[in-house]
C-alpha positions in Angstrom: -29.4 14.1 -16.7 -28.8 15.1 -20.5 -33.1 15.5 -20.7 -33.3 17.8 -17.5 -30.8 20.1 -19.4 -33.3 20.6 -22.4 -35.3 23.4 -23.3 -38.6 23.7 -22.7 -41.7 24.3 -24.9 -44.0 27.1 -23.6 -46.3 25.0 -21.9 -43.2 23.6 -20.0 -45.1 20.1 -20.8 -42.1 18.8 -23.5 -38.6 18.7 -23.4 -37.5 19.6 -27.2 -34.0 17.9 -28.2 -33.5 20.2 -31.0 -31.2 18.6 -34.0 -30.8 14.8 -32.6 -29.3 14.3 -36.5 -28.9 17.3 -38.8 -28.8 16.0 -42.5 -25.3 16.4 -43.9 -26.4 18.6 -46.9 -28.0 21.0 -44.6 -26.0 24.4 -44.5 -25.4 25.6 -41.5 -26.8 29.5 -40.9 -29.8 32.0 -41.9 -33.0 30.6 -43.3 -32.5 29.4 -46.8 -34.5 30.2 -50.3 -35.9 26.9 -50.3 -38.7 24.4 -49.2 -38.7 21.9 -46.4 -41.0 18.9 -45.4 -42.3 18.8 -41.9 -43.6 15.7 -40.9 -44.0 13.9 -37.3 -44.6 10.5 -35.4 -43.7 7.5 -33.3 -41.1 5.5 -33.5 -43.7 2.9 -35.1 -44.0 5.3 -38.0 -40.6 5.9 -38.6 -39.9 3.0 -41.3 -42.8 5.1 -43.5 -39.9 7.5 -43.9 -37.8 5.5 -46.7 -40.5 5.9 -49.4 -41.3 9.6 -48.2 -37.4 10.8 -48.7 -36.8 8.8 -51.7 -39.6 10.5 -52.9 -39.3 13.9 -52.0 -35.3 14.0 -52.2 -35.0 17.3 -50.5 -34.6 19.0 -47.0 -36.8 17.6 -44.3 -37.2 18.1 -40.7 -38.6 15.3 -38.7 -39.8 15.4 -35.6 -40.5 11.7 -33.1 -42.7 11.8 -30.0 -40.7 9.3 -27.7 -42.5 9.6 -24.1 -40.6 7.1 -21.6 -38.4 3.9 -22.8 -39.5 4.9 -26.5 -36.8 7.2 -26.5 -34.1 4.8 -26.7 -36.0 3.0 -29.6 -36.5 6.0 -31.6 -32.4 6.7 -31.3 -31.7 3.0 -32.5 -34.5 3.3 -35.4 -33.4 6.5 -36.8 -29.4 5.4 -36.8 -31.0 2.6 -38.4 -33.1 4.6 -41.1 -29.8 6.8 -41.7 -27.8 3.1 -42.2 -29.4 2.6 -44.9 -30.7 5.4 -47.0 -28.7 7.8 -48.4 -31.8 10.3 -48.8 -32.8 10.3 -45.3 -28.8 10.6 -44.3 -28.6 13.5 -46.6 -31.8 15.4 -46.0 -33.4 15.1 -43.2 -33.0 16.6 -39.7 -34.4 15.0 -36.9 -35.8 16.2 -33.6 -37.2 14.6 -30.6 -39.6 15.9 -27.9 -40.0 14.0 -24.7 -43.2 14.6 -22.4 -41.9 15.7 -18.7 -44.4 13.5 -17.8 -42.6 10.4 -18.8 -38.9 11.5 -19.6 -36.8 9.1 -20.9 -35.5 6.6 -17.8 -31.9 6.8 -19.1 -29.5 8.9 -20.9 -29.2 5.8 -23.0 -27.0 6.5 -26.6 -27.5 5.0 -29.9 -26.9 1.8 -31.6 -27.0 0.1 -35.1 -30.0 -2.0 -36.9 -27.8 -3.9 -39.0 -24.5 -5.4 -38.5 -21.8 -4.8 -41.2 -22.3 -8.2 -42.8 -25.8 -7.6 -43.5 -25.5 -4.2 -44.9 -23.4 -5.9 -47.7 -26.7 -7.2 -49.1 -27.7 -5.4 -51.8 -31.4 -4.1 -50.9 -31.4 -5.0 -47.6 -32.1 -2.1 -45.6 -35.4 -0.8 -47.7 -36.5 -4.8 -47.6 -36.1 -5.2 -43.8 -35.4 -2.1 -41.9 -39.5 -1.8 -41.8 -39.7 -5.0 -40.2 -37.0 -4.6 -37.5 -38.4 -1.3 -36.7 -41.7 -2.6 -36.4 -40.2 -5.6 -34.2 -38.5 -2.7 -32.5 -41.5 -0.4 -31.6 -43.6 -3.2 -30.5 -42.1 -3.4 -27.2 -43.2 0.4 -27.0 -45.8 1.0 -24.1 -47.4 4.0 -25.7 -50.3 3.6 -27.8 -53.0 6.2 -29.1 -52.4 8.4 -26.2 -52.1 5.8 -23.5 -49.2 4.7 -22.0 -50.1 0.7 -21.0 -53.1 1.5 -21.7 -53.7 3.5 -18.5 -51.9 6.3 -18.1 -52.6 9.4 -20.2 -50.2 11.2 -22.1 -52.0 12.5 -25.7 -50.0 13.2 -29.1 -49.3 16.8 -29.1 -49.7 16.9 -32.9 -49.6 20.4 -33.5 -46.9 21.0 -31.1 -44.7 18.7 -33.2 -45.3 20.9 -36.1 -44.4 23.5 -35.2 -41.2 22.0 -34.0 -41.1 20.6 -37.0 -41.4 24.5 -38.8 -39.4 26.3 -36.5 -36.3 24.4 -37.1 -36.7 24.1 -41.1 -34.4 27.1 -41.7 -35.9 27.7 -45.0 -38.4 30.1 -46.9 -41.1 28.2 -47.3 -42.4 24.6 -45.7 -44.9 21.8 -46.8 -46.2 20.0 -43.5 -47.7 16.8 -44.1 -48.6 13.1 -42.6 -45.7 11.0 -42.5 -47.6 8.5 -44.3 -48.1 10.2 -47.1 -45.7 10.7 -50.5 -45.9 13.1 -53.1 -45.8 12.8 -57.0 -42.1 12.2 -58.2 -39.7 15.4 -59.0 -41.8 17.4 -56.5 -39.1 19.3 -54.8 -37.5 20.1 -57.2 -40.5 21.0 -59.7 -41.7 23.4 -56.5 -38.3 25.2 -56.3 -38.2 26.2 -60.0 -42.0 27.5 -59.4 -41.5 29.6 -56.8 -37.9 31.1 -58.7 -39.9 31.6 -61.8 -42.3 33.8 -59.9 -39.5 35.6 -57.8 -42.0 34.3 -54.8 -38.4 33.3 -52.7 -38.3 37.6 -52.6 -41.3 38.4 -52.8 -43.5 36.4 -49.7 -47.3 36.5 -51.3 -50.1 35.4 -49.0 -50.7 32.4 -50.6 -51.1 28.7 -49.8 -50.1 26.3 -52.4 -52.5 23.0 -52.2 -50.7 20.0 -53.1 -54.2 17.9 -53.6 -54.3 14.8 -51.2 -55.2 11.4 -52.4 -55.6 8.0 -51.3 -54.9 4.4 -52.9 -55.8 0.7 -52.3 -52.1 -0.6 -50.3 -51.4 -3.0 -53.1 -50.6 -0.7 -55.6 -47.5 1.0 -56.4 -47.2 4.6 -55.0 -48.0 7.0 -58.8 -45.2 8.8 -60.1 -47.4 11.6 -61.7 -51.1 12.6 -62.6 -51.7 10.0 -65.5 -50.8 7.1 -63.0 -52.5 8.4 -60.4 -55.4 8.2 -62.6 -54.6 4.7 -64.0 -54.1 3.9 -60.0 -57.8 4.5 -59.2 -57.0 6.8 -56.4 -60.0 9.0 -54.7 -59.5 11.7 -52.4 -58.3 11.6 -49.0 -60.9 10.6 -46.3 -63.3 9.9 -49.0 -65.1 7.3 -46.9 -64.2 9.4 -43.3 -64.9 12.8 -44.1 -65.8 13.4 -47.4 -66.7 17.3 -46.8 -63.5 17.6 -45.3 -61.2 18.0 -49.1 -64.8 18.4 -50.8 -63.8 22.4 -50.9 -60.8 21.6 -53.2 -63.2 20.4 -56.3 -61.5 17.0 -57.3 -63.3 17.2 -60.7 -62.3 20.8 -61.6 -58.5 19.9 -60.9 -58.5 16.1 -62.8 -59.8 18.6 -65.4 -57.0 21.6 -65.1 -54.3 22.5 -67.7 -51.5 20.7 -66.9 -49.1 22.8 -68.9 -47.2 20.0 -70.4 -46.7 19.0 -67.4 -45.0 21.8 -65.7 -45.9 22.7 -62.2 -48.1 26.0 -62.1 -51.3 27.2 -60.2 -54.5 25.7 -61.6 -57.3 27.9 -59.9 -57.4 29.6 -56.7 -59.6 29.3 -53.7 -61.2 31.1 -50.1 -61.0 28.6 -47.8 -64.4 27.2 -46.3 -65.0 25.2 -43.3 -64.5 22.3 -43.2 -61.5 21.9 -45.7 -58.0 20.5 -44.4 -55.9 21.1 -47.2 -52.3 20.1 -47.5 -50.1 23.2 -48.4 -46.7 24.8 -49.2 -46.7 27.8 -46.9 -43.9 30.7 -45.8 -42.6 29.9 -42.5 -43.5 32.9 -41.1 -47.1 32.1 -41.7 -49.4 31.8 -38.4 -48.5 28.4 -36.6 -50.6 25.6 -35.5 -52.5 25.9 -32.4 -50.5 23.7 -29.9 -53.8 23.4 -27.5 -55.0 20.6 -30.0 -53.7 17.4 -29.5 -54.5 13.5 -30.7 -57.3 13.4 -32.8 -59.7 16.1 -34.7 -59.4 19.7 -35.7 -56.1 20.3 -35.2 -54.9 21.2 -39.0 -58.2 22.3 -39.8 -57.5 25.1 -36.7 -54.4 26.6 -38.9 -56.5 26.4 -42.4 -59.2 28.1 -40.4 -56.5 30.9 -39.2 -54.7 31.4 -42.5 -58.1 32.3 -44.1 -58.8 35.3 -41.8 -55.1 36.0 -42.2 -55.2 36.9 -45.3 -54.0 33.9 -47.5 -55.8 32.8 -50.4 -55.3 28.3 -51.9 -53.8 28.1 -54.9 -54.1 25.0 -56.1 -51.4 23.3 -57.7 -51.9 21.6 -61.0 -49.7 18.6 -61.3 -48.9 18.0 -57.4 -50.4 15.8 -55.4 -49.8 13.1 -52.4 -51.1 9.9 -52.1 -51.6 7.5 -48.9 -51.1 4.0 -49.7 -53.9 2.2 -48.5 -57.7 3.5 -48.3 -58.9 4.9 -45.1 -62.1 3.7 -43.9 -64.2 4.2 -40.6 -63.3 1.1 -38.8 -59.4 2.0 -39.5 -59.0 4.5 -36.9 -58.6 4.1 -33.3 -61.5 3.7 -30.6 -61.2 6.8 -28.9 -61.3 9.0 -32.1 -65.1 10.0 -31.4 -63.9 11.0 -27.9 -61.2 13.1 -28.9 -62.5 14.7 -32.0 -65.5 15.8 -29.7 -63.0 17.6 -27.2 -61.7 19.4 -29.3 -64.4 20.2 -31.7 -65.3 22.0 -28.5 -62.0 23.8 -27.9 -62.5 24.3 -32.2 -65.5 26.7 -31.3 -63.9 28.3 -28.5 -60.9 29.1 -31.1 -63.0 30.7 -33.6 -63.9 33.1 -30.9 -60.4 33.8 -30.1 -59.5 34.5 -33.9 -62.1 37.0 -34.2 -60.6 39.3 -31.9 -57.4 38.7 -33.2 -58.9 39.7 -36.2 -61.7 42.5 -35.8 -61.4 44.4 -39.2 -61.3 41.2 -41.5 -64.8 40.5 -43.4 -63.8 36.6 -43.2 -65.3 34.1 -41.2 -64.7 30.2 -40.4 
């Protein structure tokens, strides 16, 4: 079977299908002065893509968890996705990872969303495709971990990023939520910061915050800082975890130069536990800790790492991302107590580990 014939991860837990769809502006070759979006999910997550790469409008490397009969879904939804938007065709790679505890059943190929008469309706695909993926992923049998509900299979969410890293082929990469967009012109405001400051040649130890908000789901996704404003938006996890971005000091950045607008650093930070920034980071950086998996620590764990590294946040002063739609405590799963206390566990047990990795640093998490 075409699955028995992929390559491993480490664990020998995953089968990685490296390059499912390569974007057609991606050049072939070495690693590439430039920035790349890592992001990662189920095939019932996929449609969140349109607004993401419309937004970003730059290189992107996606990577799906499709245990069992998902895989076949997760072919047909992103054919579907490349259908119909010319952003996602262009820019983004995508790459799949099956569990070789539930390989896919069938070497089964691709197919199309939308027939040809269909697609000549102007604004069809971005006003359906979200729907017929949804309709599609609902006959998936995997669900927070669970495969109907009884057999076990957890998200390896740190194992998809750095998948997700790995294959970027570029300088530097921004690893976020796939349900999260940033303010408009990011790319490419990003590309002429890090040219100004020759930072393409010359690698600092640094990791660029982009701060992370969140808005009510009826408005309209900001364009920049003043609308984000005008949108009411608070900070990410505000009602789950407030001390989680409280580190970044939301007041201090509202309140930063903006430069007329152009995208600069506005102050810069040690990181202190227990912040989970979102950053722009060199690709050679430390990766994420694939032990972690579903829910809890499992960014936090690379934050944590980066810190005794070396690496100072600089926080950017017109960047941000916003999720449309406010999280709250009864949003989340039932088994996210369960999970976040396994591996606040293996969390402590890391910390241990990073200080022999790193005996002469004065740093601590």
């Amino acid at each position: 079977m075409l699955y028995l014939s992929l390559p491993d991860d480490q664990s020998n837990s995953y089968k990685i299908h490296q390059e499912f769809r390569i974007a057609s502006e991606v050049v072939p070759g070495e690693t590439t002065k430039d920035v790349t979006l890592v992001a990662h999910c189920t095939v019932n997550k996929l449609h969140l893509l349109l607004p993401l790469a419309e937004r970003w409008n730059g290189p992107m490397s996606i990577v799906v968890f499709a245990p069992g009969n998902d895989a076949r879904m997760t072919r047909f939804a992103i054919d579907g996705l490349r259908q119909c938007s010319t952003y996602i065709r262009d820019y983004a790679t995508f790459h799949l990872v099956y569990p070789t505890a539930l390989l896919p059943p069938f070497d089964g190929g691709t197919g199309e969303l939308f027939t040809e008469r269909e697609m000549e309706y102007a604004n069809f695909c971005p006003e359906v495709i979200p729907n017929r993926i949804k309709a599609l992923s609902s006959h998936s049998s995997y669900d927070d971990g669970y495969v109907r509900a009884t057999r076990y299979i957890p998200y390896p969410s740190n194992l998809l990023r750095n998948i997700g890293r790995d294959f970027a082929k570029s300088t530097y990469v921004f690893v976020i939520d796939i349900d999260m967009v940033p303010n408009k012109g990011l790319y490419h405001e990003l590309i002429n910061f890090l040219e100004e400051k020759k930072l393409f040649d010359s690698i600092e130890k640094n990791a660029y915050v982009v701060p992370a908000f969140e808005i009510n789901e009826k408005r309209d996704i900001p364009k920049n800082k003043a609308a984000l404003r005008e949108a009411a938006a608070r900070p990410f996890y505000h009602e789950v975890c407030e001390k989680c971005q409280r580190p970044l000091n939301y007041d201090r950045w509202w309140k930063a130069n903006s430069n007329k607008g152009v995208l600069g650093p506005a102050y810069t930070l040690n990181w202190k536990d227990p912040w989970e920034p979102f950053y722009i980071i060199d690709s050679k950086s430390p990766s994420f800790d694939e032990r972690f998996k579903q829910y809890g620590f499992n960014r936090i764990s690379q934050a944590c790492e980066l810190h005794l590294a070396g690496y100072n946040y600089v926080i950017l002063n017109n960047a941000f991302v916003v999720h449309q739609g406010l999280k709250t405590p009864h949003s989340f799963h039932s088994n996210k107590d369960s999970q976040n206390a396994r591996n606040r566990d293996l969390f402590r047990k890391f910390k241990k580990e990073l200080k022999e990795k790193y005996p002469t640093t004065d740093r601590h998490c």
